[in-house]
N, C-alpha and C positions, 0 to 999 in steps of 0.2 A: 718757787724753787729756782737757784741759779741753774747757769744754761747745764747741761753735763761735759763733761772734760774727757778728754779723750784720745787715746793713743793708740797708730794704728800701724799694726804690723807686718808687714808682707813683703817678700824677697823683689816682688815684681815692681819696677818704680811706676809701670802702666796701671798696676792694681792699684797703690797707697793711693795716687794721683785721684783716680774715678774716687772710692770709697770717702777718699776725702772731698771733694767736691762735692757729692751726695750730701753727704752730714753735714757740711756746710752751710750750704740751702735751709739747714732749720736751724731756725734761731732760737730754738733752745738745744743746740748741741755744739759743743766749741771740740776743733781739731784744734789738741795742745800739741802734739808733734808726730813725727811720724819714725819709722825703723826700718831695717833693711833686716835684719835676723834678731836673736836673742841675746848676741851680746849687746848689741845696739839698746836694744828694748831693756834690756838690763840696766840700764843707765841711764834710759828714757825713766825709769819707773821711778827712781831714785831722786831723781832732779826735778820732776813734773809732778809724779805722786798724781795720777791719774783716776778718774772717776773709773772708767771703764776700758779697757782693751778690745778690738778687733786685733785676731790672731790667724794669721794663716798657718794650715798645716803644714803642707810642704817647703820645708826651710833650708839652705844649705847648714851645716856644719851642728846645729840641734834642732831635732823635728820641732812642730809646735806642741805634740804631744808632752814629748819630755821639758818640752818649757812650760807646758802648763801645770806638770804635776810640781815643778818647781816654785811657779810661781801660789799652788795652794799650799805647798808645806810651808814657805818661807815668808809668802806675803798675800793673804789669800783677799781675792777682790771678783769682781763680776768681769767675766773674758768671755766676750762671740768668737766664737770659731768662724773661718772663712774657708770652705771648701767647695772642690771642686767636684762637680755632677758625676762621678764614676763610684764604681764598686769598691772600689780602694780607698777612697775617699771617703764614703758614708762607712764605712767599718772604722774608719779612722776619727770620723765626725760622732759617733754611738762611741767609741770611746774615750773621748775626750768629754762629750756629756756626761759618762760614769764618772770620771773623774773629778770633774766639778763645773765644768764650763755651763755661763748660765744659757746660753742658745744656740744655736748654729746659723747660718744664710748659706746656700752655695752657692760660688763664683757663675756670671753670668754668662750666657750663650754666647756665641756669636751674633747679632743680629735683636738680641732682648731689648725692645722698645721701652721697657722699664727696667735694671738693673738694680739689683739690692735694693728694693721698693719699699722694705718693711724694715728695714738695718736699722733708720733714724730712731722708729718707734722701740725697738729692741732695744737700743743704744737709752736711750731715756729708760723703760723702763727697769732695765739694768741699775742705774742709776739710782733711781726708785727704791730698789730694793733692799728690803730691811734685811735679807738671808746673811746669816753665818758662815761664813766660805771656812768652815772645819775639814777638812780632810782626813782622816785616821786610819792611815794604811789600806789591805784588800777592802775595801764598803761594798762589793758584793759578791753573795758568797755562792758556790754551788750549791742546787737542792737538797738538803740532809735525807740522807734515808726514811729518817720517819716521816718527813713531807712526803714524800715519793711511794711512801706505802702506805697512806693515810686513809686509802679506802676502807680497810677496815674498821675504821673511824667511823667516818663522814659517808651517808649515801645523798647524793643529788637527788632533788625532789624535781620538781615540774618545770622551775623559773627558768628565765635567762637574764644573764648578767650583760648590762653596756653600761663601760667606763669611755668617758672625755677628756682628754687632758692638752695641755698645748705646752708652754714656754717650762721648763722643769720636769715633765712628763714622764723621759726618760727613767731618771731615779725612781721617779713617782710610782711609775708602773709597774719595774722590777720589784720595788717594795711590796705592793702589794702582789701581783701576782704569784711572787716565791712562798707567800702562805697558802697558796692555791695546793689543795694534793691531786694525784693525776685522774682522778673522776670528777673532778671540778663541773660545776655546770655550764652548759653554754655558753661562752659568752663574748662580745664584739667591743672592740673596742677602734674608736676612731681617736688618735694624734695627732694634733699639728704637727707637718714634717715633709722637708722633700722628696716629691716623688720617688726620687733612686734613693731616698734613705729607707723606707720604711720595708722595704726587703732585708736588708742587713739587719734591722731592729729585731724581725718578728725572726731569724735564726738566731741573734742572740741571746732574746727572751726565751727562744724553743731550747737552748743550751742552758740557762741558768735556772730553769720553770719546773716543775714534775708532768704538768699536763702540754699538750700538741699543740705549739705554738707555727700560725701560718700566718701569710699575706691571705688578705678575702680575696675567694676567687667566684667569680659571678656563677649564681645556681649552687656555692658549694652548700653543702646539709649542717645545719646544726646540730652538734652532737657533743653527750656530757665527754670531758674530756677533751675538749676543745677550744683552742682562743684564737677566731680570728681578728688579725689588724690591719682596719682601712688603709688600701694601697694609698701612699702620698700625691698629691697635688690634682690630680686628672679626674679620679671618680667619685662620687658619694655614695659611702654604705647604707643598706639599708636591710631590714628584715621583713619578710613578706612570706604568702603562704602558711594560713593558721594550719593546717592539716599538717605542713610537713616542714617547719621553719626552716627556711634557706636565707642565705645571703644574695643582695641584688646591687651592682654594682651599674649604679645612676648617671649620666652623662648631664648633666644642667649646669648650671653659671654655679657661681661661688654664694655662698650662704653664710651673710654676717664678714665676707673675707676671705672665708675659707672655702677649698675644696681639697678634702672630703670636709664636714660641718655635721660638727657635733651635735646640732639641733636635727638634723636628719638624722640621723640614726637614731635621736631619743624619740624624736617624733613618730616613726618607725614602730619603734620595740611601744609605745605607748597603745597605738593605735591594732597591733599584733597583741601582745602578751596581755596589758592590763594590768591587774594584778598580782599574774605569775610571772613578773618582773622586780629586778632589782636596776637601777640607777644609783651609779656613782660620778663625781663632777670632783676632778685632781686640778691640782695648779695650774693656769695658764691668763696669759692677755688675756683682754677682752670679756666679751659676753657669750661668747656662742657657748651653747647647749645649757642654757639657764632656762628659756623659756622651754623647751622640749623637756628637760628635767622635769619642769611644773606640769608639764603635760602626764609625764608619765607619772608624776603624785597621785595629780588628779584622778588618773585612771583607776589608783589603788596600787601603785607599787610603793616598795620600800624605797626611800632615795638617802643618799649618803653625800656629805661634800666635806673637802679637807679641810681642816680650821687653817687659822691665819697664821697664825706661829708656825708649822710646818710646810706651809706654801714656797715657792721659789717667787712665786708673783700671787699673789690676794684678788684675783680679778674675777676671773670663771666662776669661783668658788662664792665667791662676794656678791656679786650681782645674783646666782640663783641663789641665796640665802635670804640676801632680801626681797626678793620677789617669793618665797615659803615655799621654794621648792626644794629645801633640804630638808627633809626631815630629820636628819641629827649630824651634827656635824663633829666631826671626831679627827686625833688627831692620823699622819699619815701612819705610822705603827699600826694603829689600831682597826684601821678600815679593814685589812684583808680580812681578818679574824671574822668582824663582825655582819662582814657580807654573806662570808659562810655559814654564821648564825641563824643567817635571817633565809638561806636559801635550803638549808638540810631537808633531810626529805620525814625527818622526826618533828620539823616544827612545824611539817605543811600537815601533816593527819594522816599522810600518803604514802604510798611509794614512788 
């Protein structure tokens, strides 16, 4: 594959500078030009016709938000968002991922001995990517009533639910989750994401979800009706306590890349539940929680992974399929449904 091409946008001429230097450094990534705001990059896009975009949020005269949703109606392509580590910013960054942006990075400390570490690999497999950059209007919707009162429905049986996901995640997760009704069963879910994003996520998701969407908070209790989400970058979740399943929130090195890592927490819930587990594995880089998936097969849970046609990235999903720890791979639609399926408390014999 030629190198990937590349266009990078940010008000700060200290920002373009660093980002471009970074990307530089790999020779399979070529900086085609650089932009100062949106009308620039507007004519950047036009002239250069760009593999991928790094986008900053904070722009004078058109956010990057509003140029992103311009750039999906009018010219849809693979765009990293660049934001900065505040609360502002990751509500800003959870937004522009709904909209279509295929990753985010946020802007580096003061002092970061490694700065956008992971940008190159993002930028490549951006590039990579076979996804449809379609956009069609609101794509996510509030909870419908009859999600929201679906207990009469659906009763939660014994299991718990841990989903994985990384690069695409956002969508991903919404998607399924919002088929979730508000007795949903347990269930934890670790994302790639940074630290200060994954607080705004898990209020967004508690805003768009029928069931109690939180940050894991170490010791908290598992309980039907509940979804916690591994805080970003610092801790690893995990499940512990067969008597009385709680959340435990890990202090160790990074697993596969990550911290939190998805193979810890399946690892976790394998070695906990068994086969009063479900396992699901959504879009993302890499490999992490491919082998913990297989763990938790082997245990006797159900496991589920995205197919390839609705992935943002075929990686996560790819690796635990060939290693036979998917046991049925389905498309992203279809997963919510069929976890509830496999979790109801009519298909366990039980209550």
């Amino acid at each position: 594959m030629s190198a990937a091409r590349v266009l990078v946008v940010d008000d700060s001429a200290t920002m373009r500078g660093l980002i471009t230097r970074i990307l530089s450094s790999d020779p399979e990534v070529e900086v085609i030009g650089q932009a100062a705001d949106a009308m620039q990059a507007r004519q950047a896009i036009k002239d250069l016709d760009p593999d991928v975009i790094t986008l900053d949020i904070e722009m004078p005269n058109m956010n990057g938000l509003e140029f992103l949703d311009k750039i999906m109606r009018l010219r849809p392509m693979p765009v990293i968002m660049v934001s900065t580590l505040t609360h502002k910013g990751a509500e800003a960054t959870i937004a522009a991922l709904e909209i279509g942006a295929f990753d985010c990075v946020g802007k580096p400390l003061p002092g970061d001995p490694r700065p956008f570490s992971d940008l190159a690999d993002k930028v490549k497999a951006a590039a990579r990517s076979q996804r449809k950059y379609i956009i069609t209007g609101n794509k996510v919707a509030a909870p419908s009533a009859a999600n929201a009162n679906a207990s009469s429905d659906y009763r939660a049986g014994r299991k718990i639910i841990a989903i994985g996901s990384s690069t695409g995640g956002v969508e991903a997760l919404i998607a399924v989750l919002q088929k979730f009704p508000a007795n949903c069963p347990p269930t934890v879910i670790t994302q790639h994401m940074p630290h200060t994003f994954t607080k705004s996520f898990s209020e967004r998701l508690n805003r768009l979800c029928a069931p109690t969407v939180q940050e894991a908070t170490d010791g908290a209790r598992l309980e039907i009706g509940k979804i916690y989400l591994a805080p970003g970058g610092e801790r690893h979740l995990q499940v512990v306590n067969p008597s009385s399943p709680c959340c435990r929130l890990l202090d160790r090195e990074p697993v596969n890349g990550h911290r939190p890592s998805v193979d810890v927490l399946f690892d976790s819930v394998a070695e906990l539940a068994g086969r009063n587990a479900v396992g699901v594995i959504l879009t993302g880089m890499g490999r992490d929680g491919a082998s913990g998936l297989l763990k938790m097969r082997l245990a006797g849970a159900r496991t589920f992974g995205q197919n390839e046609k609705t992935c943002v990235v075929y990686g996560m999903p790819r690796v635990a399929y060939e290693l036979g720890a998917v046991e049925t791979q389905l498309p992203l639609s279809s997963i919510g449904e069929e976890v509830l399926k496999s979790t109801a408390a009519r298909r366990e014999g039980s209550e």
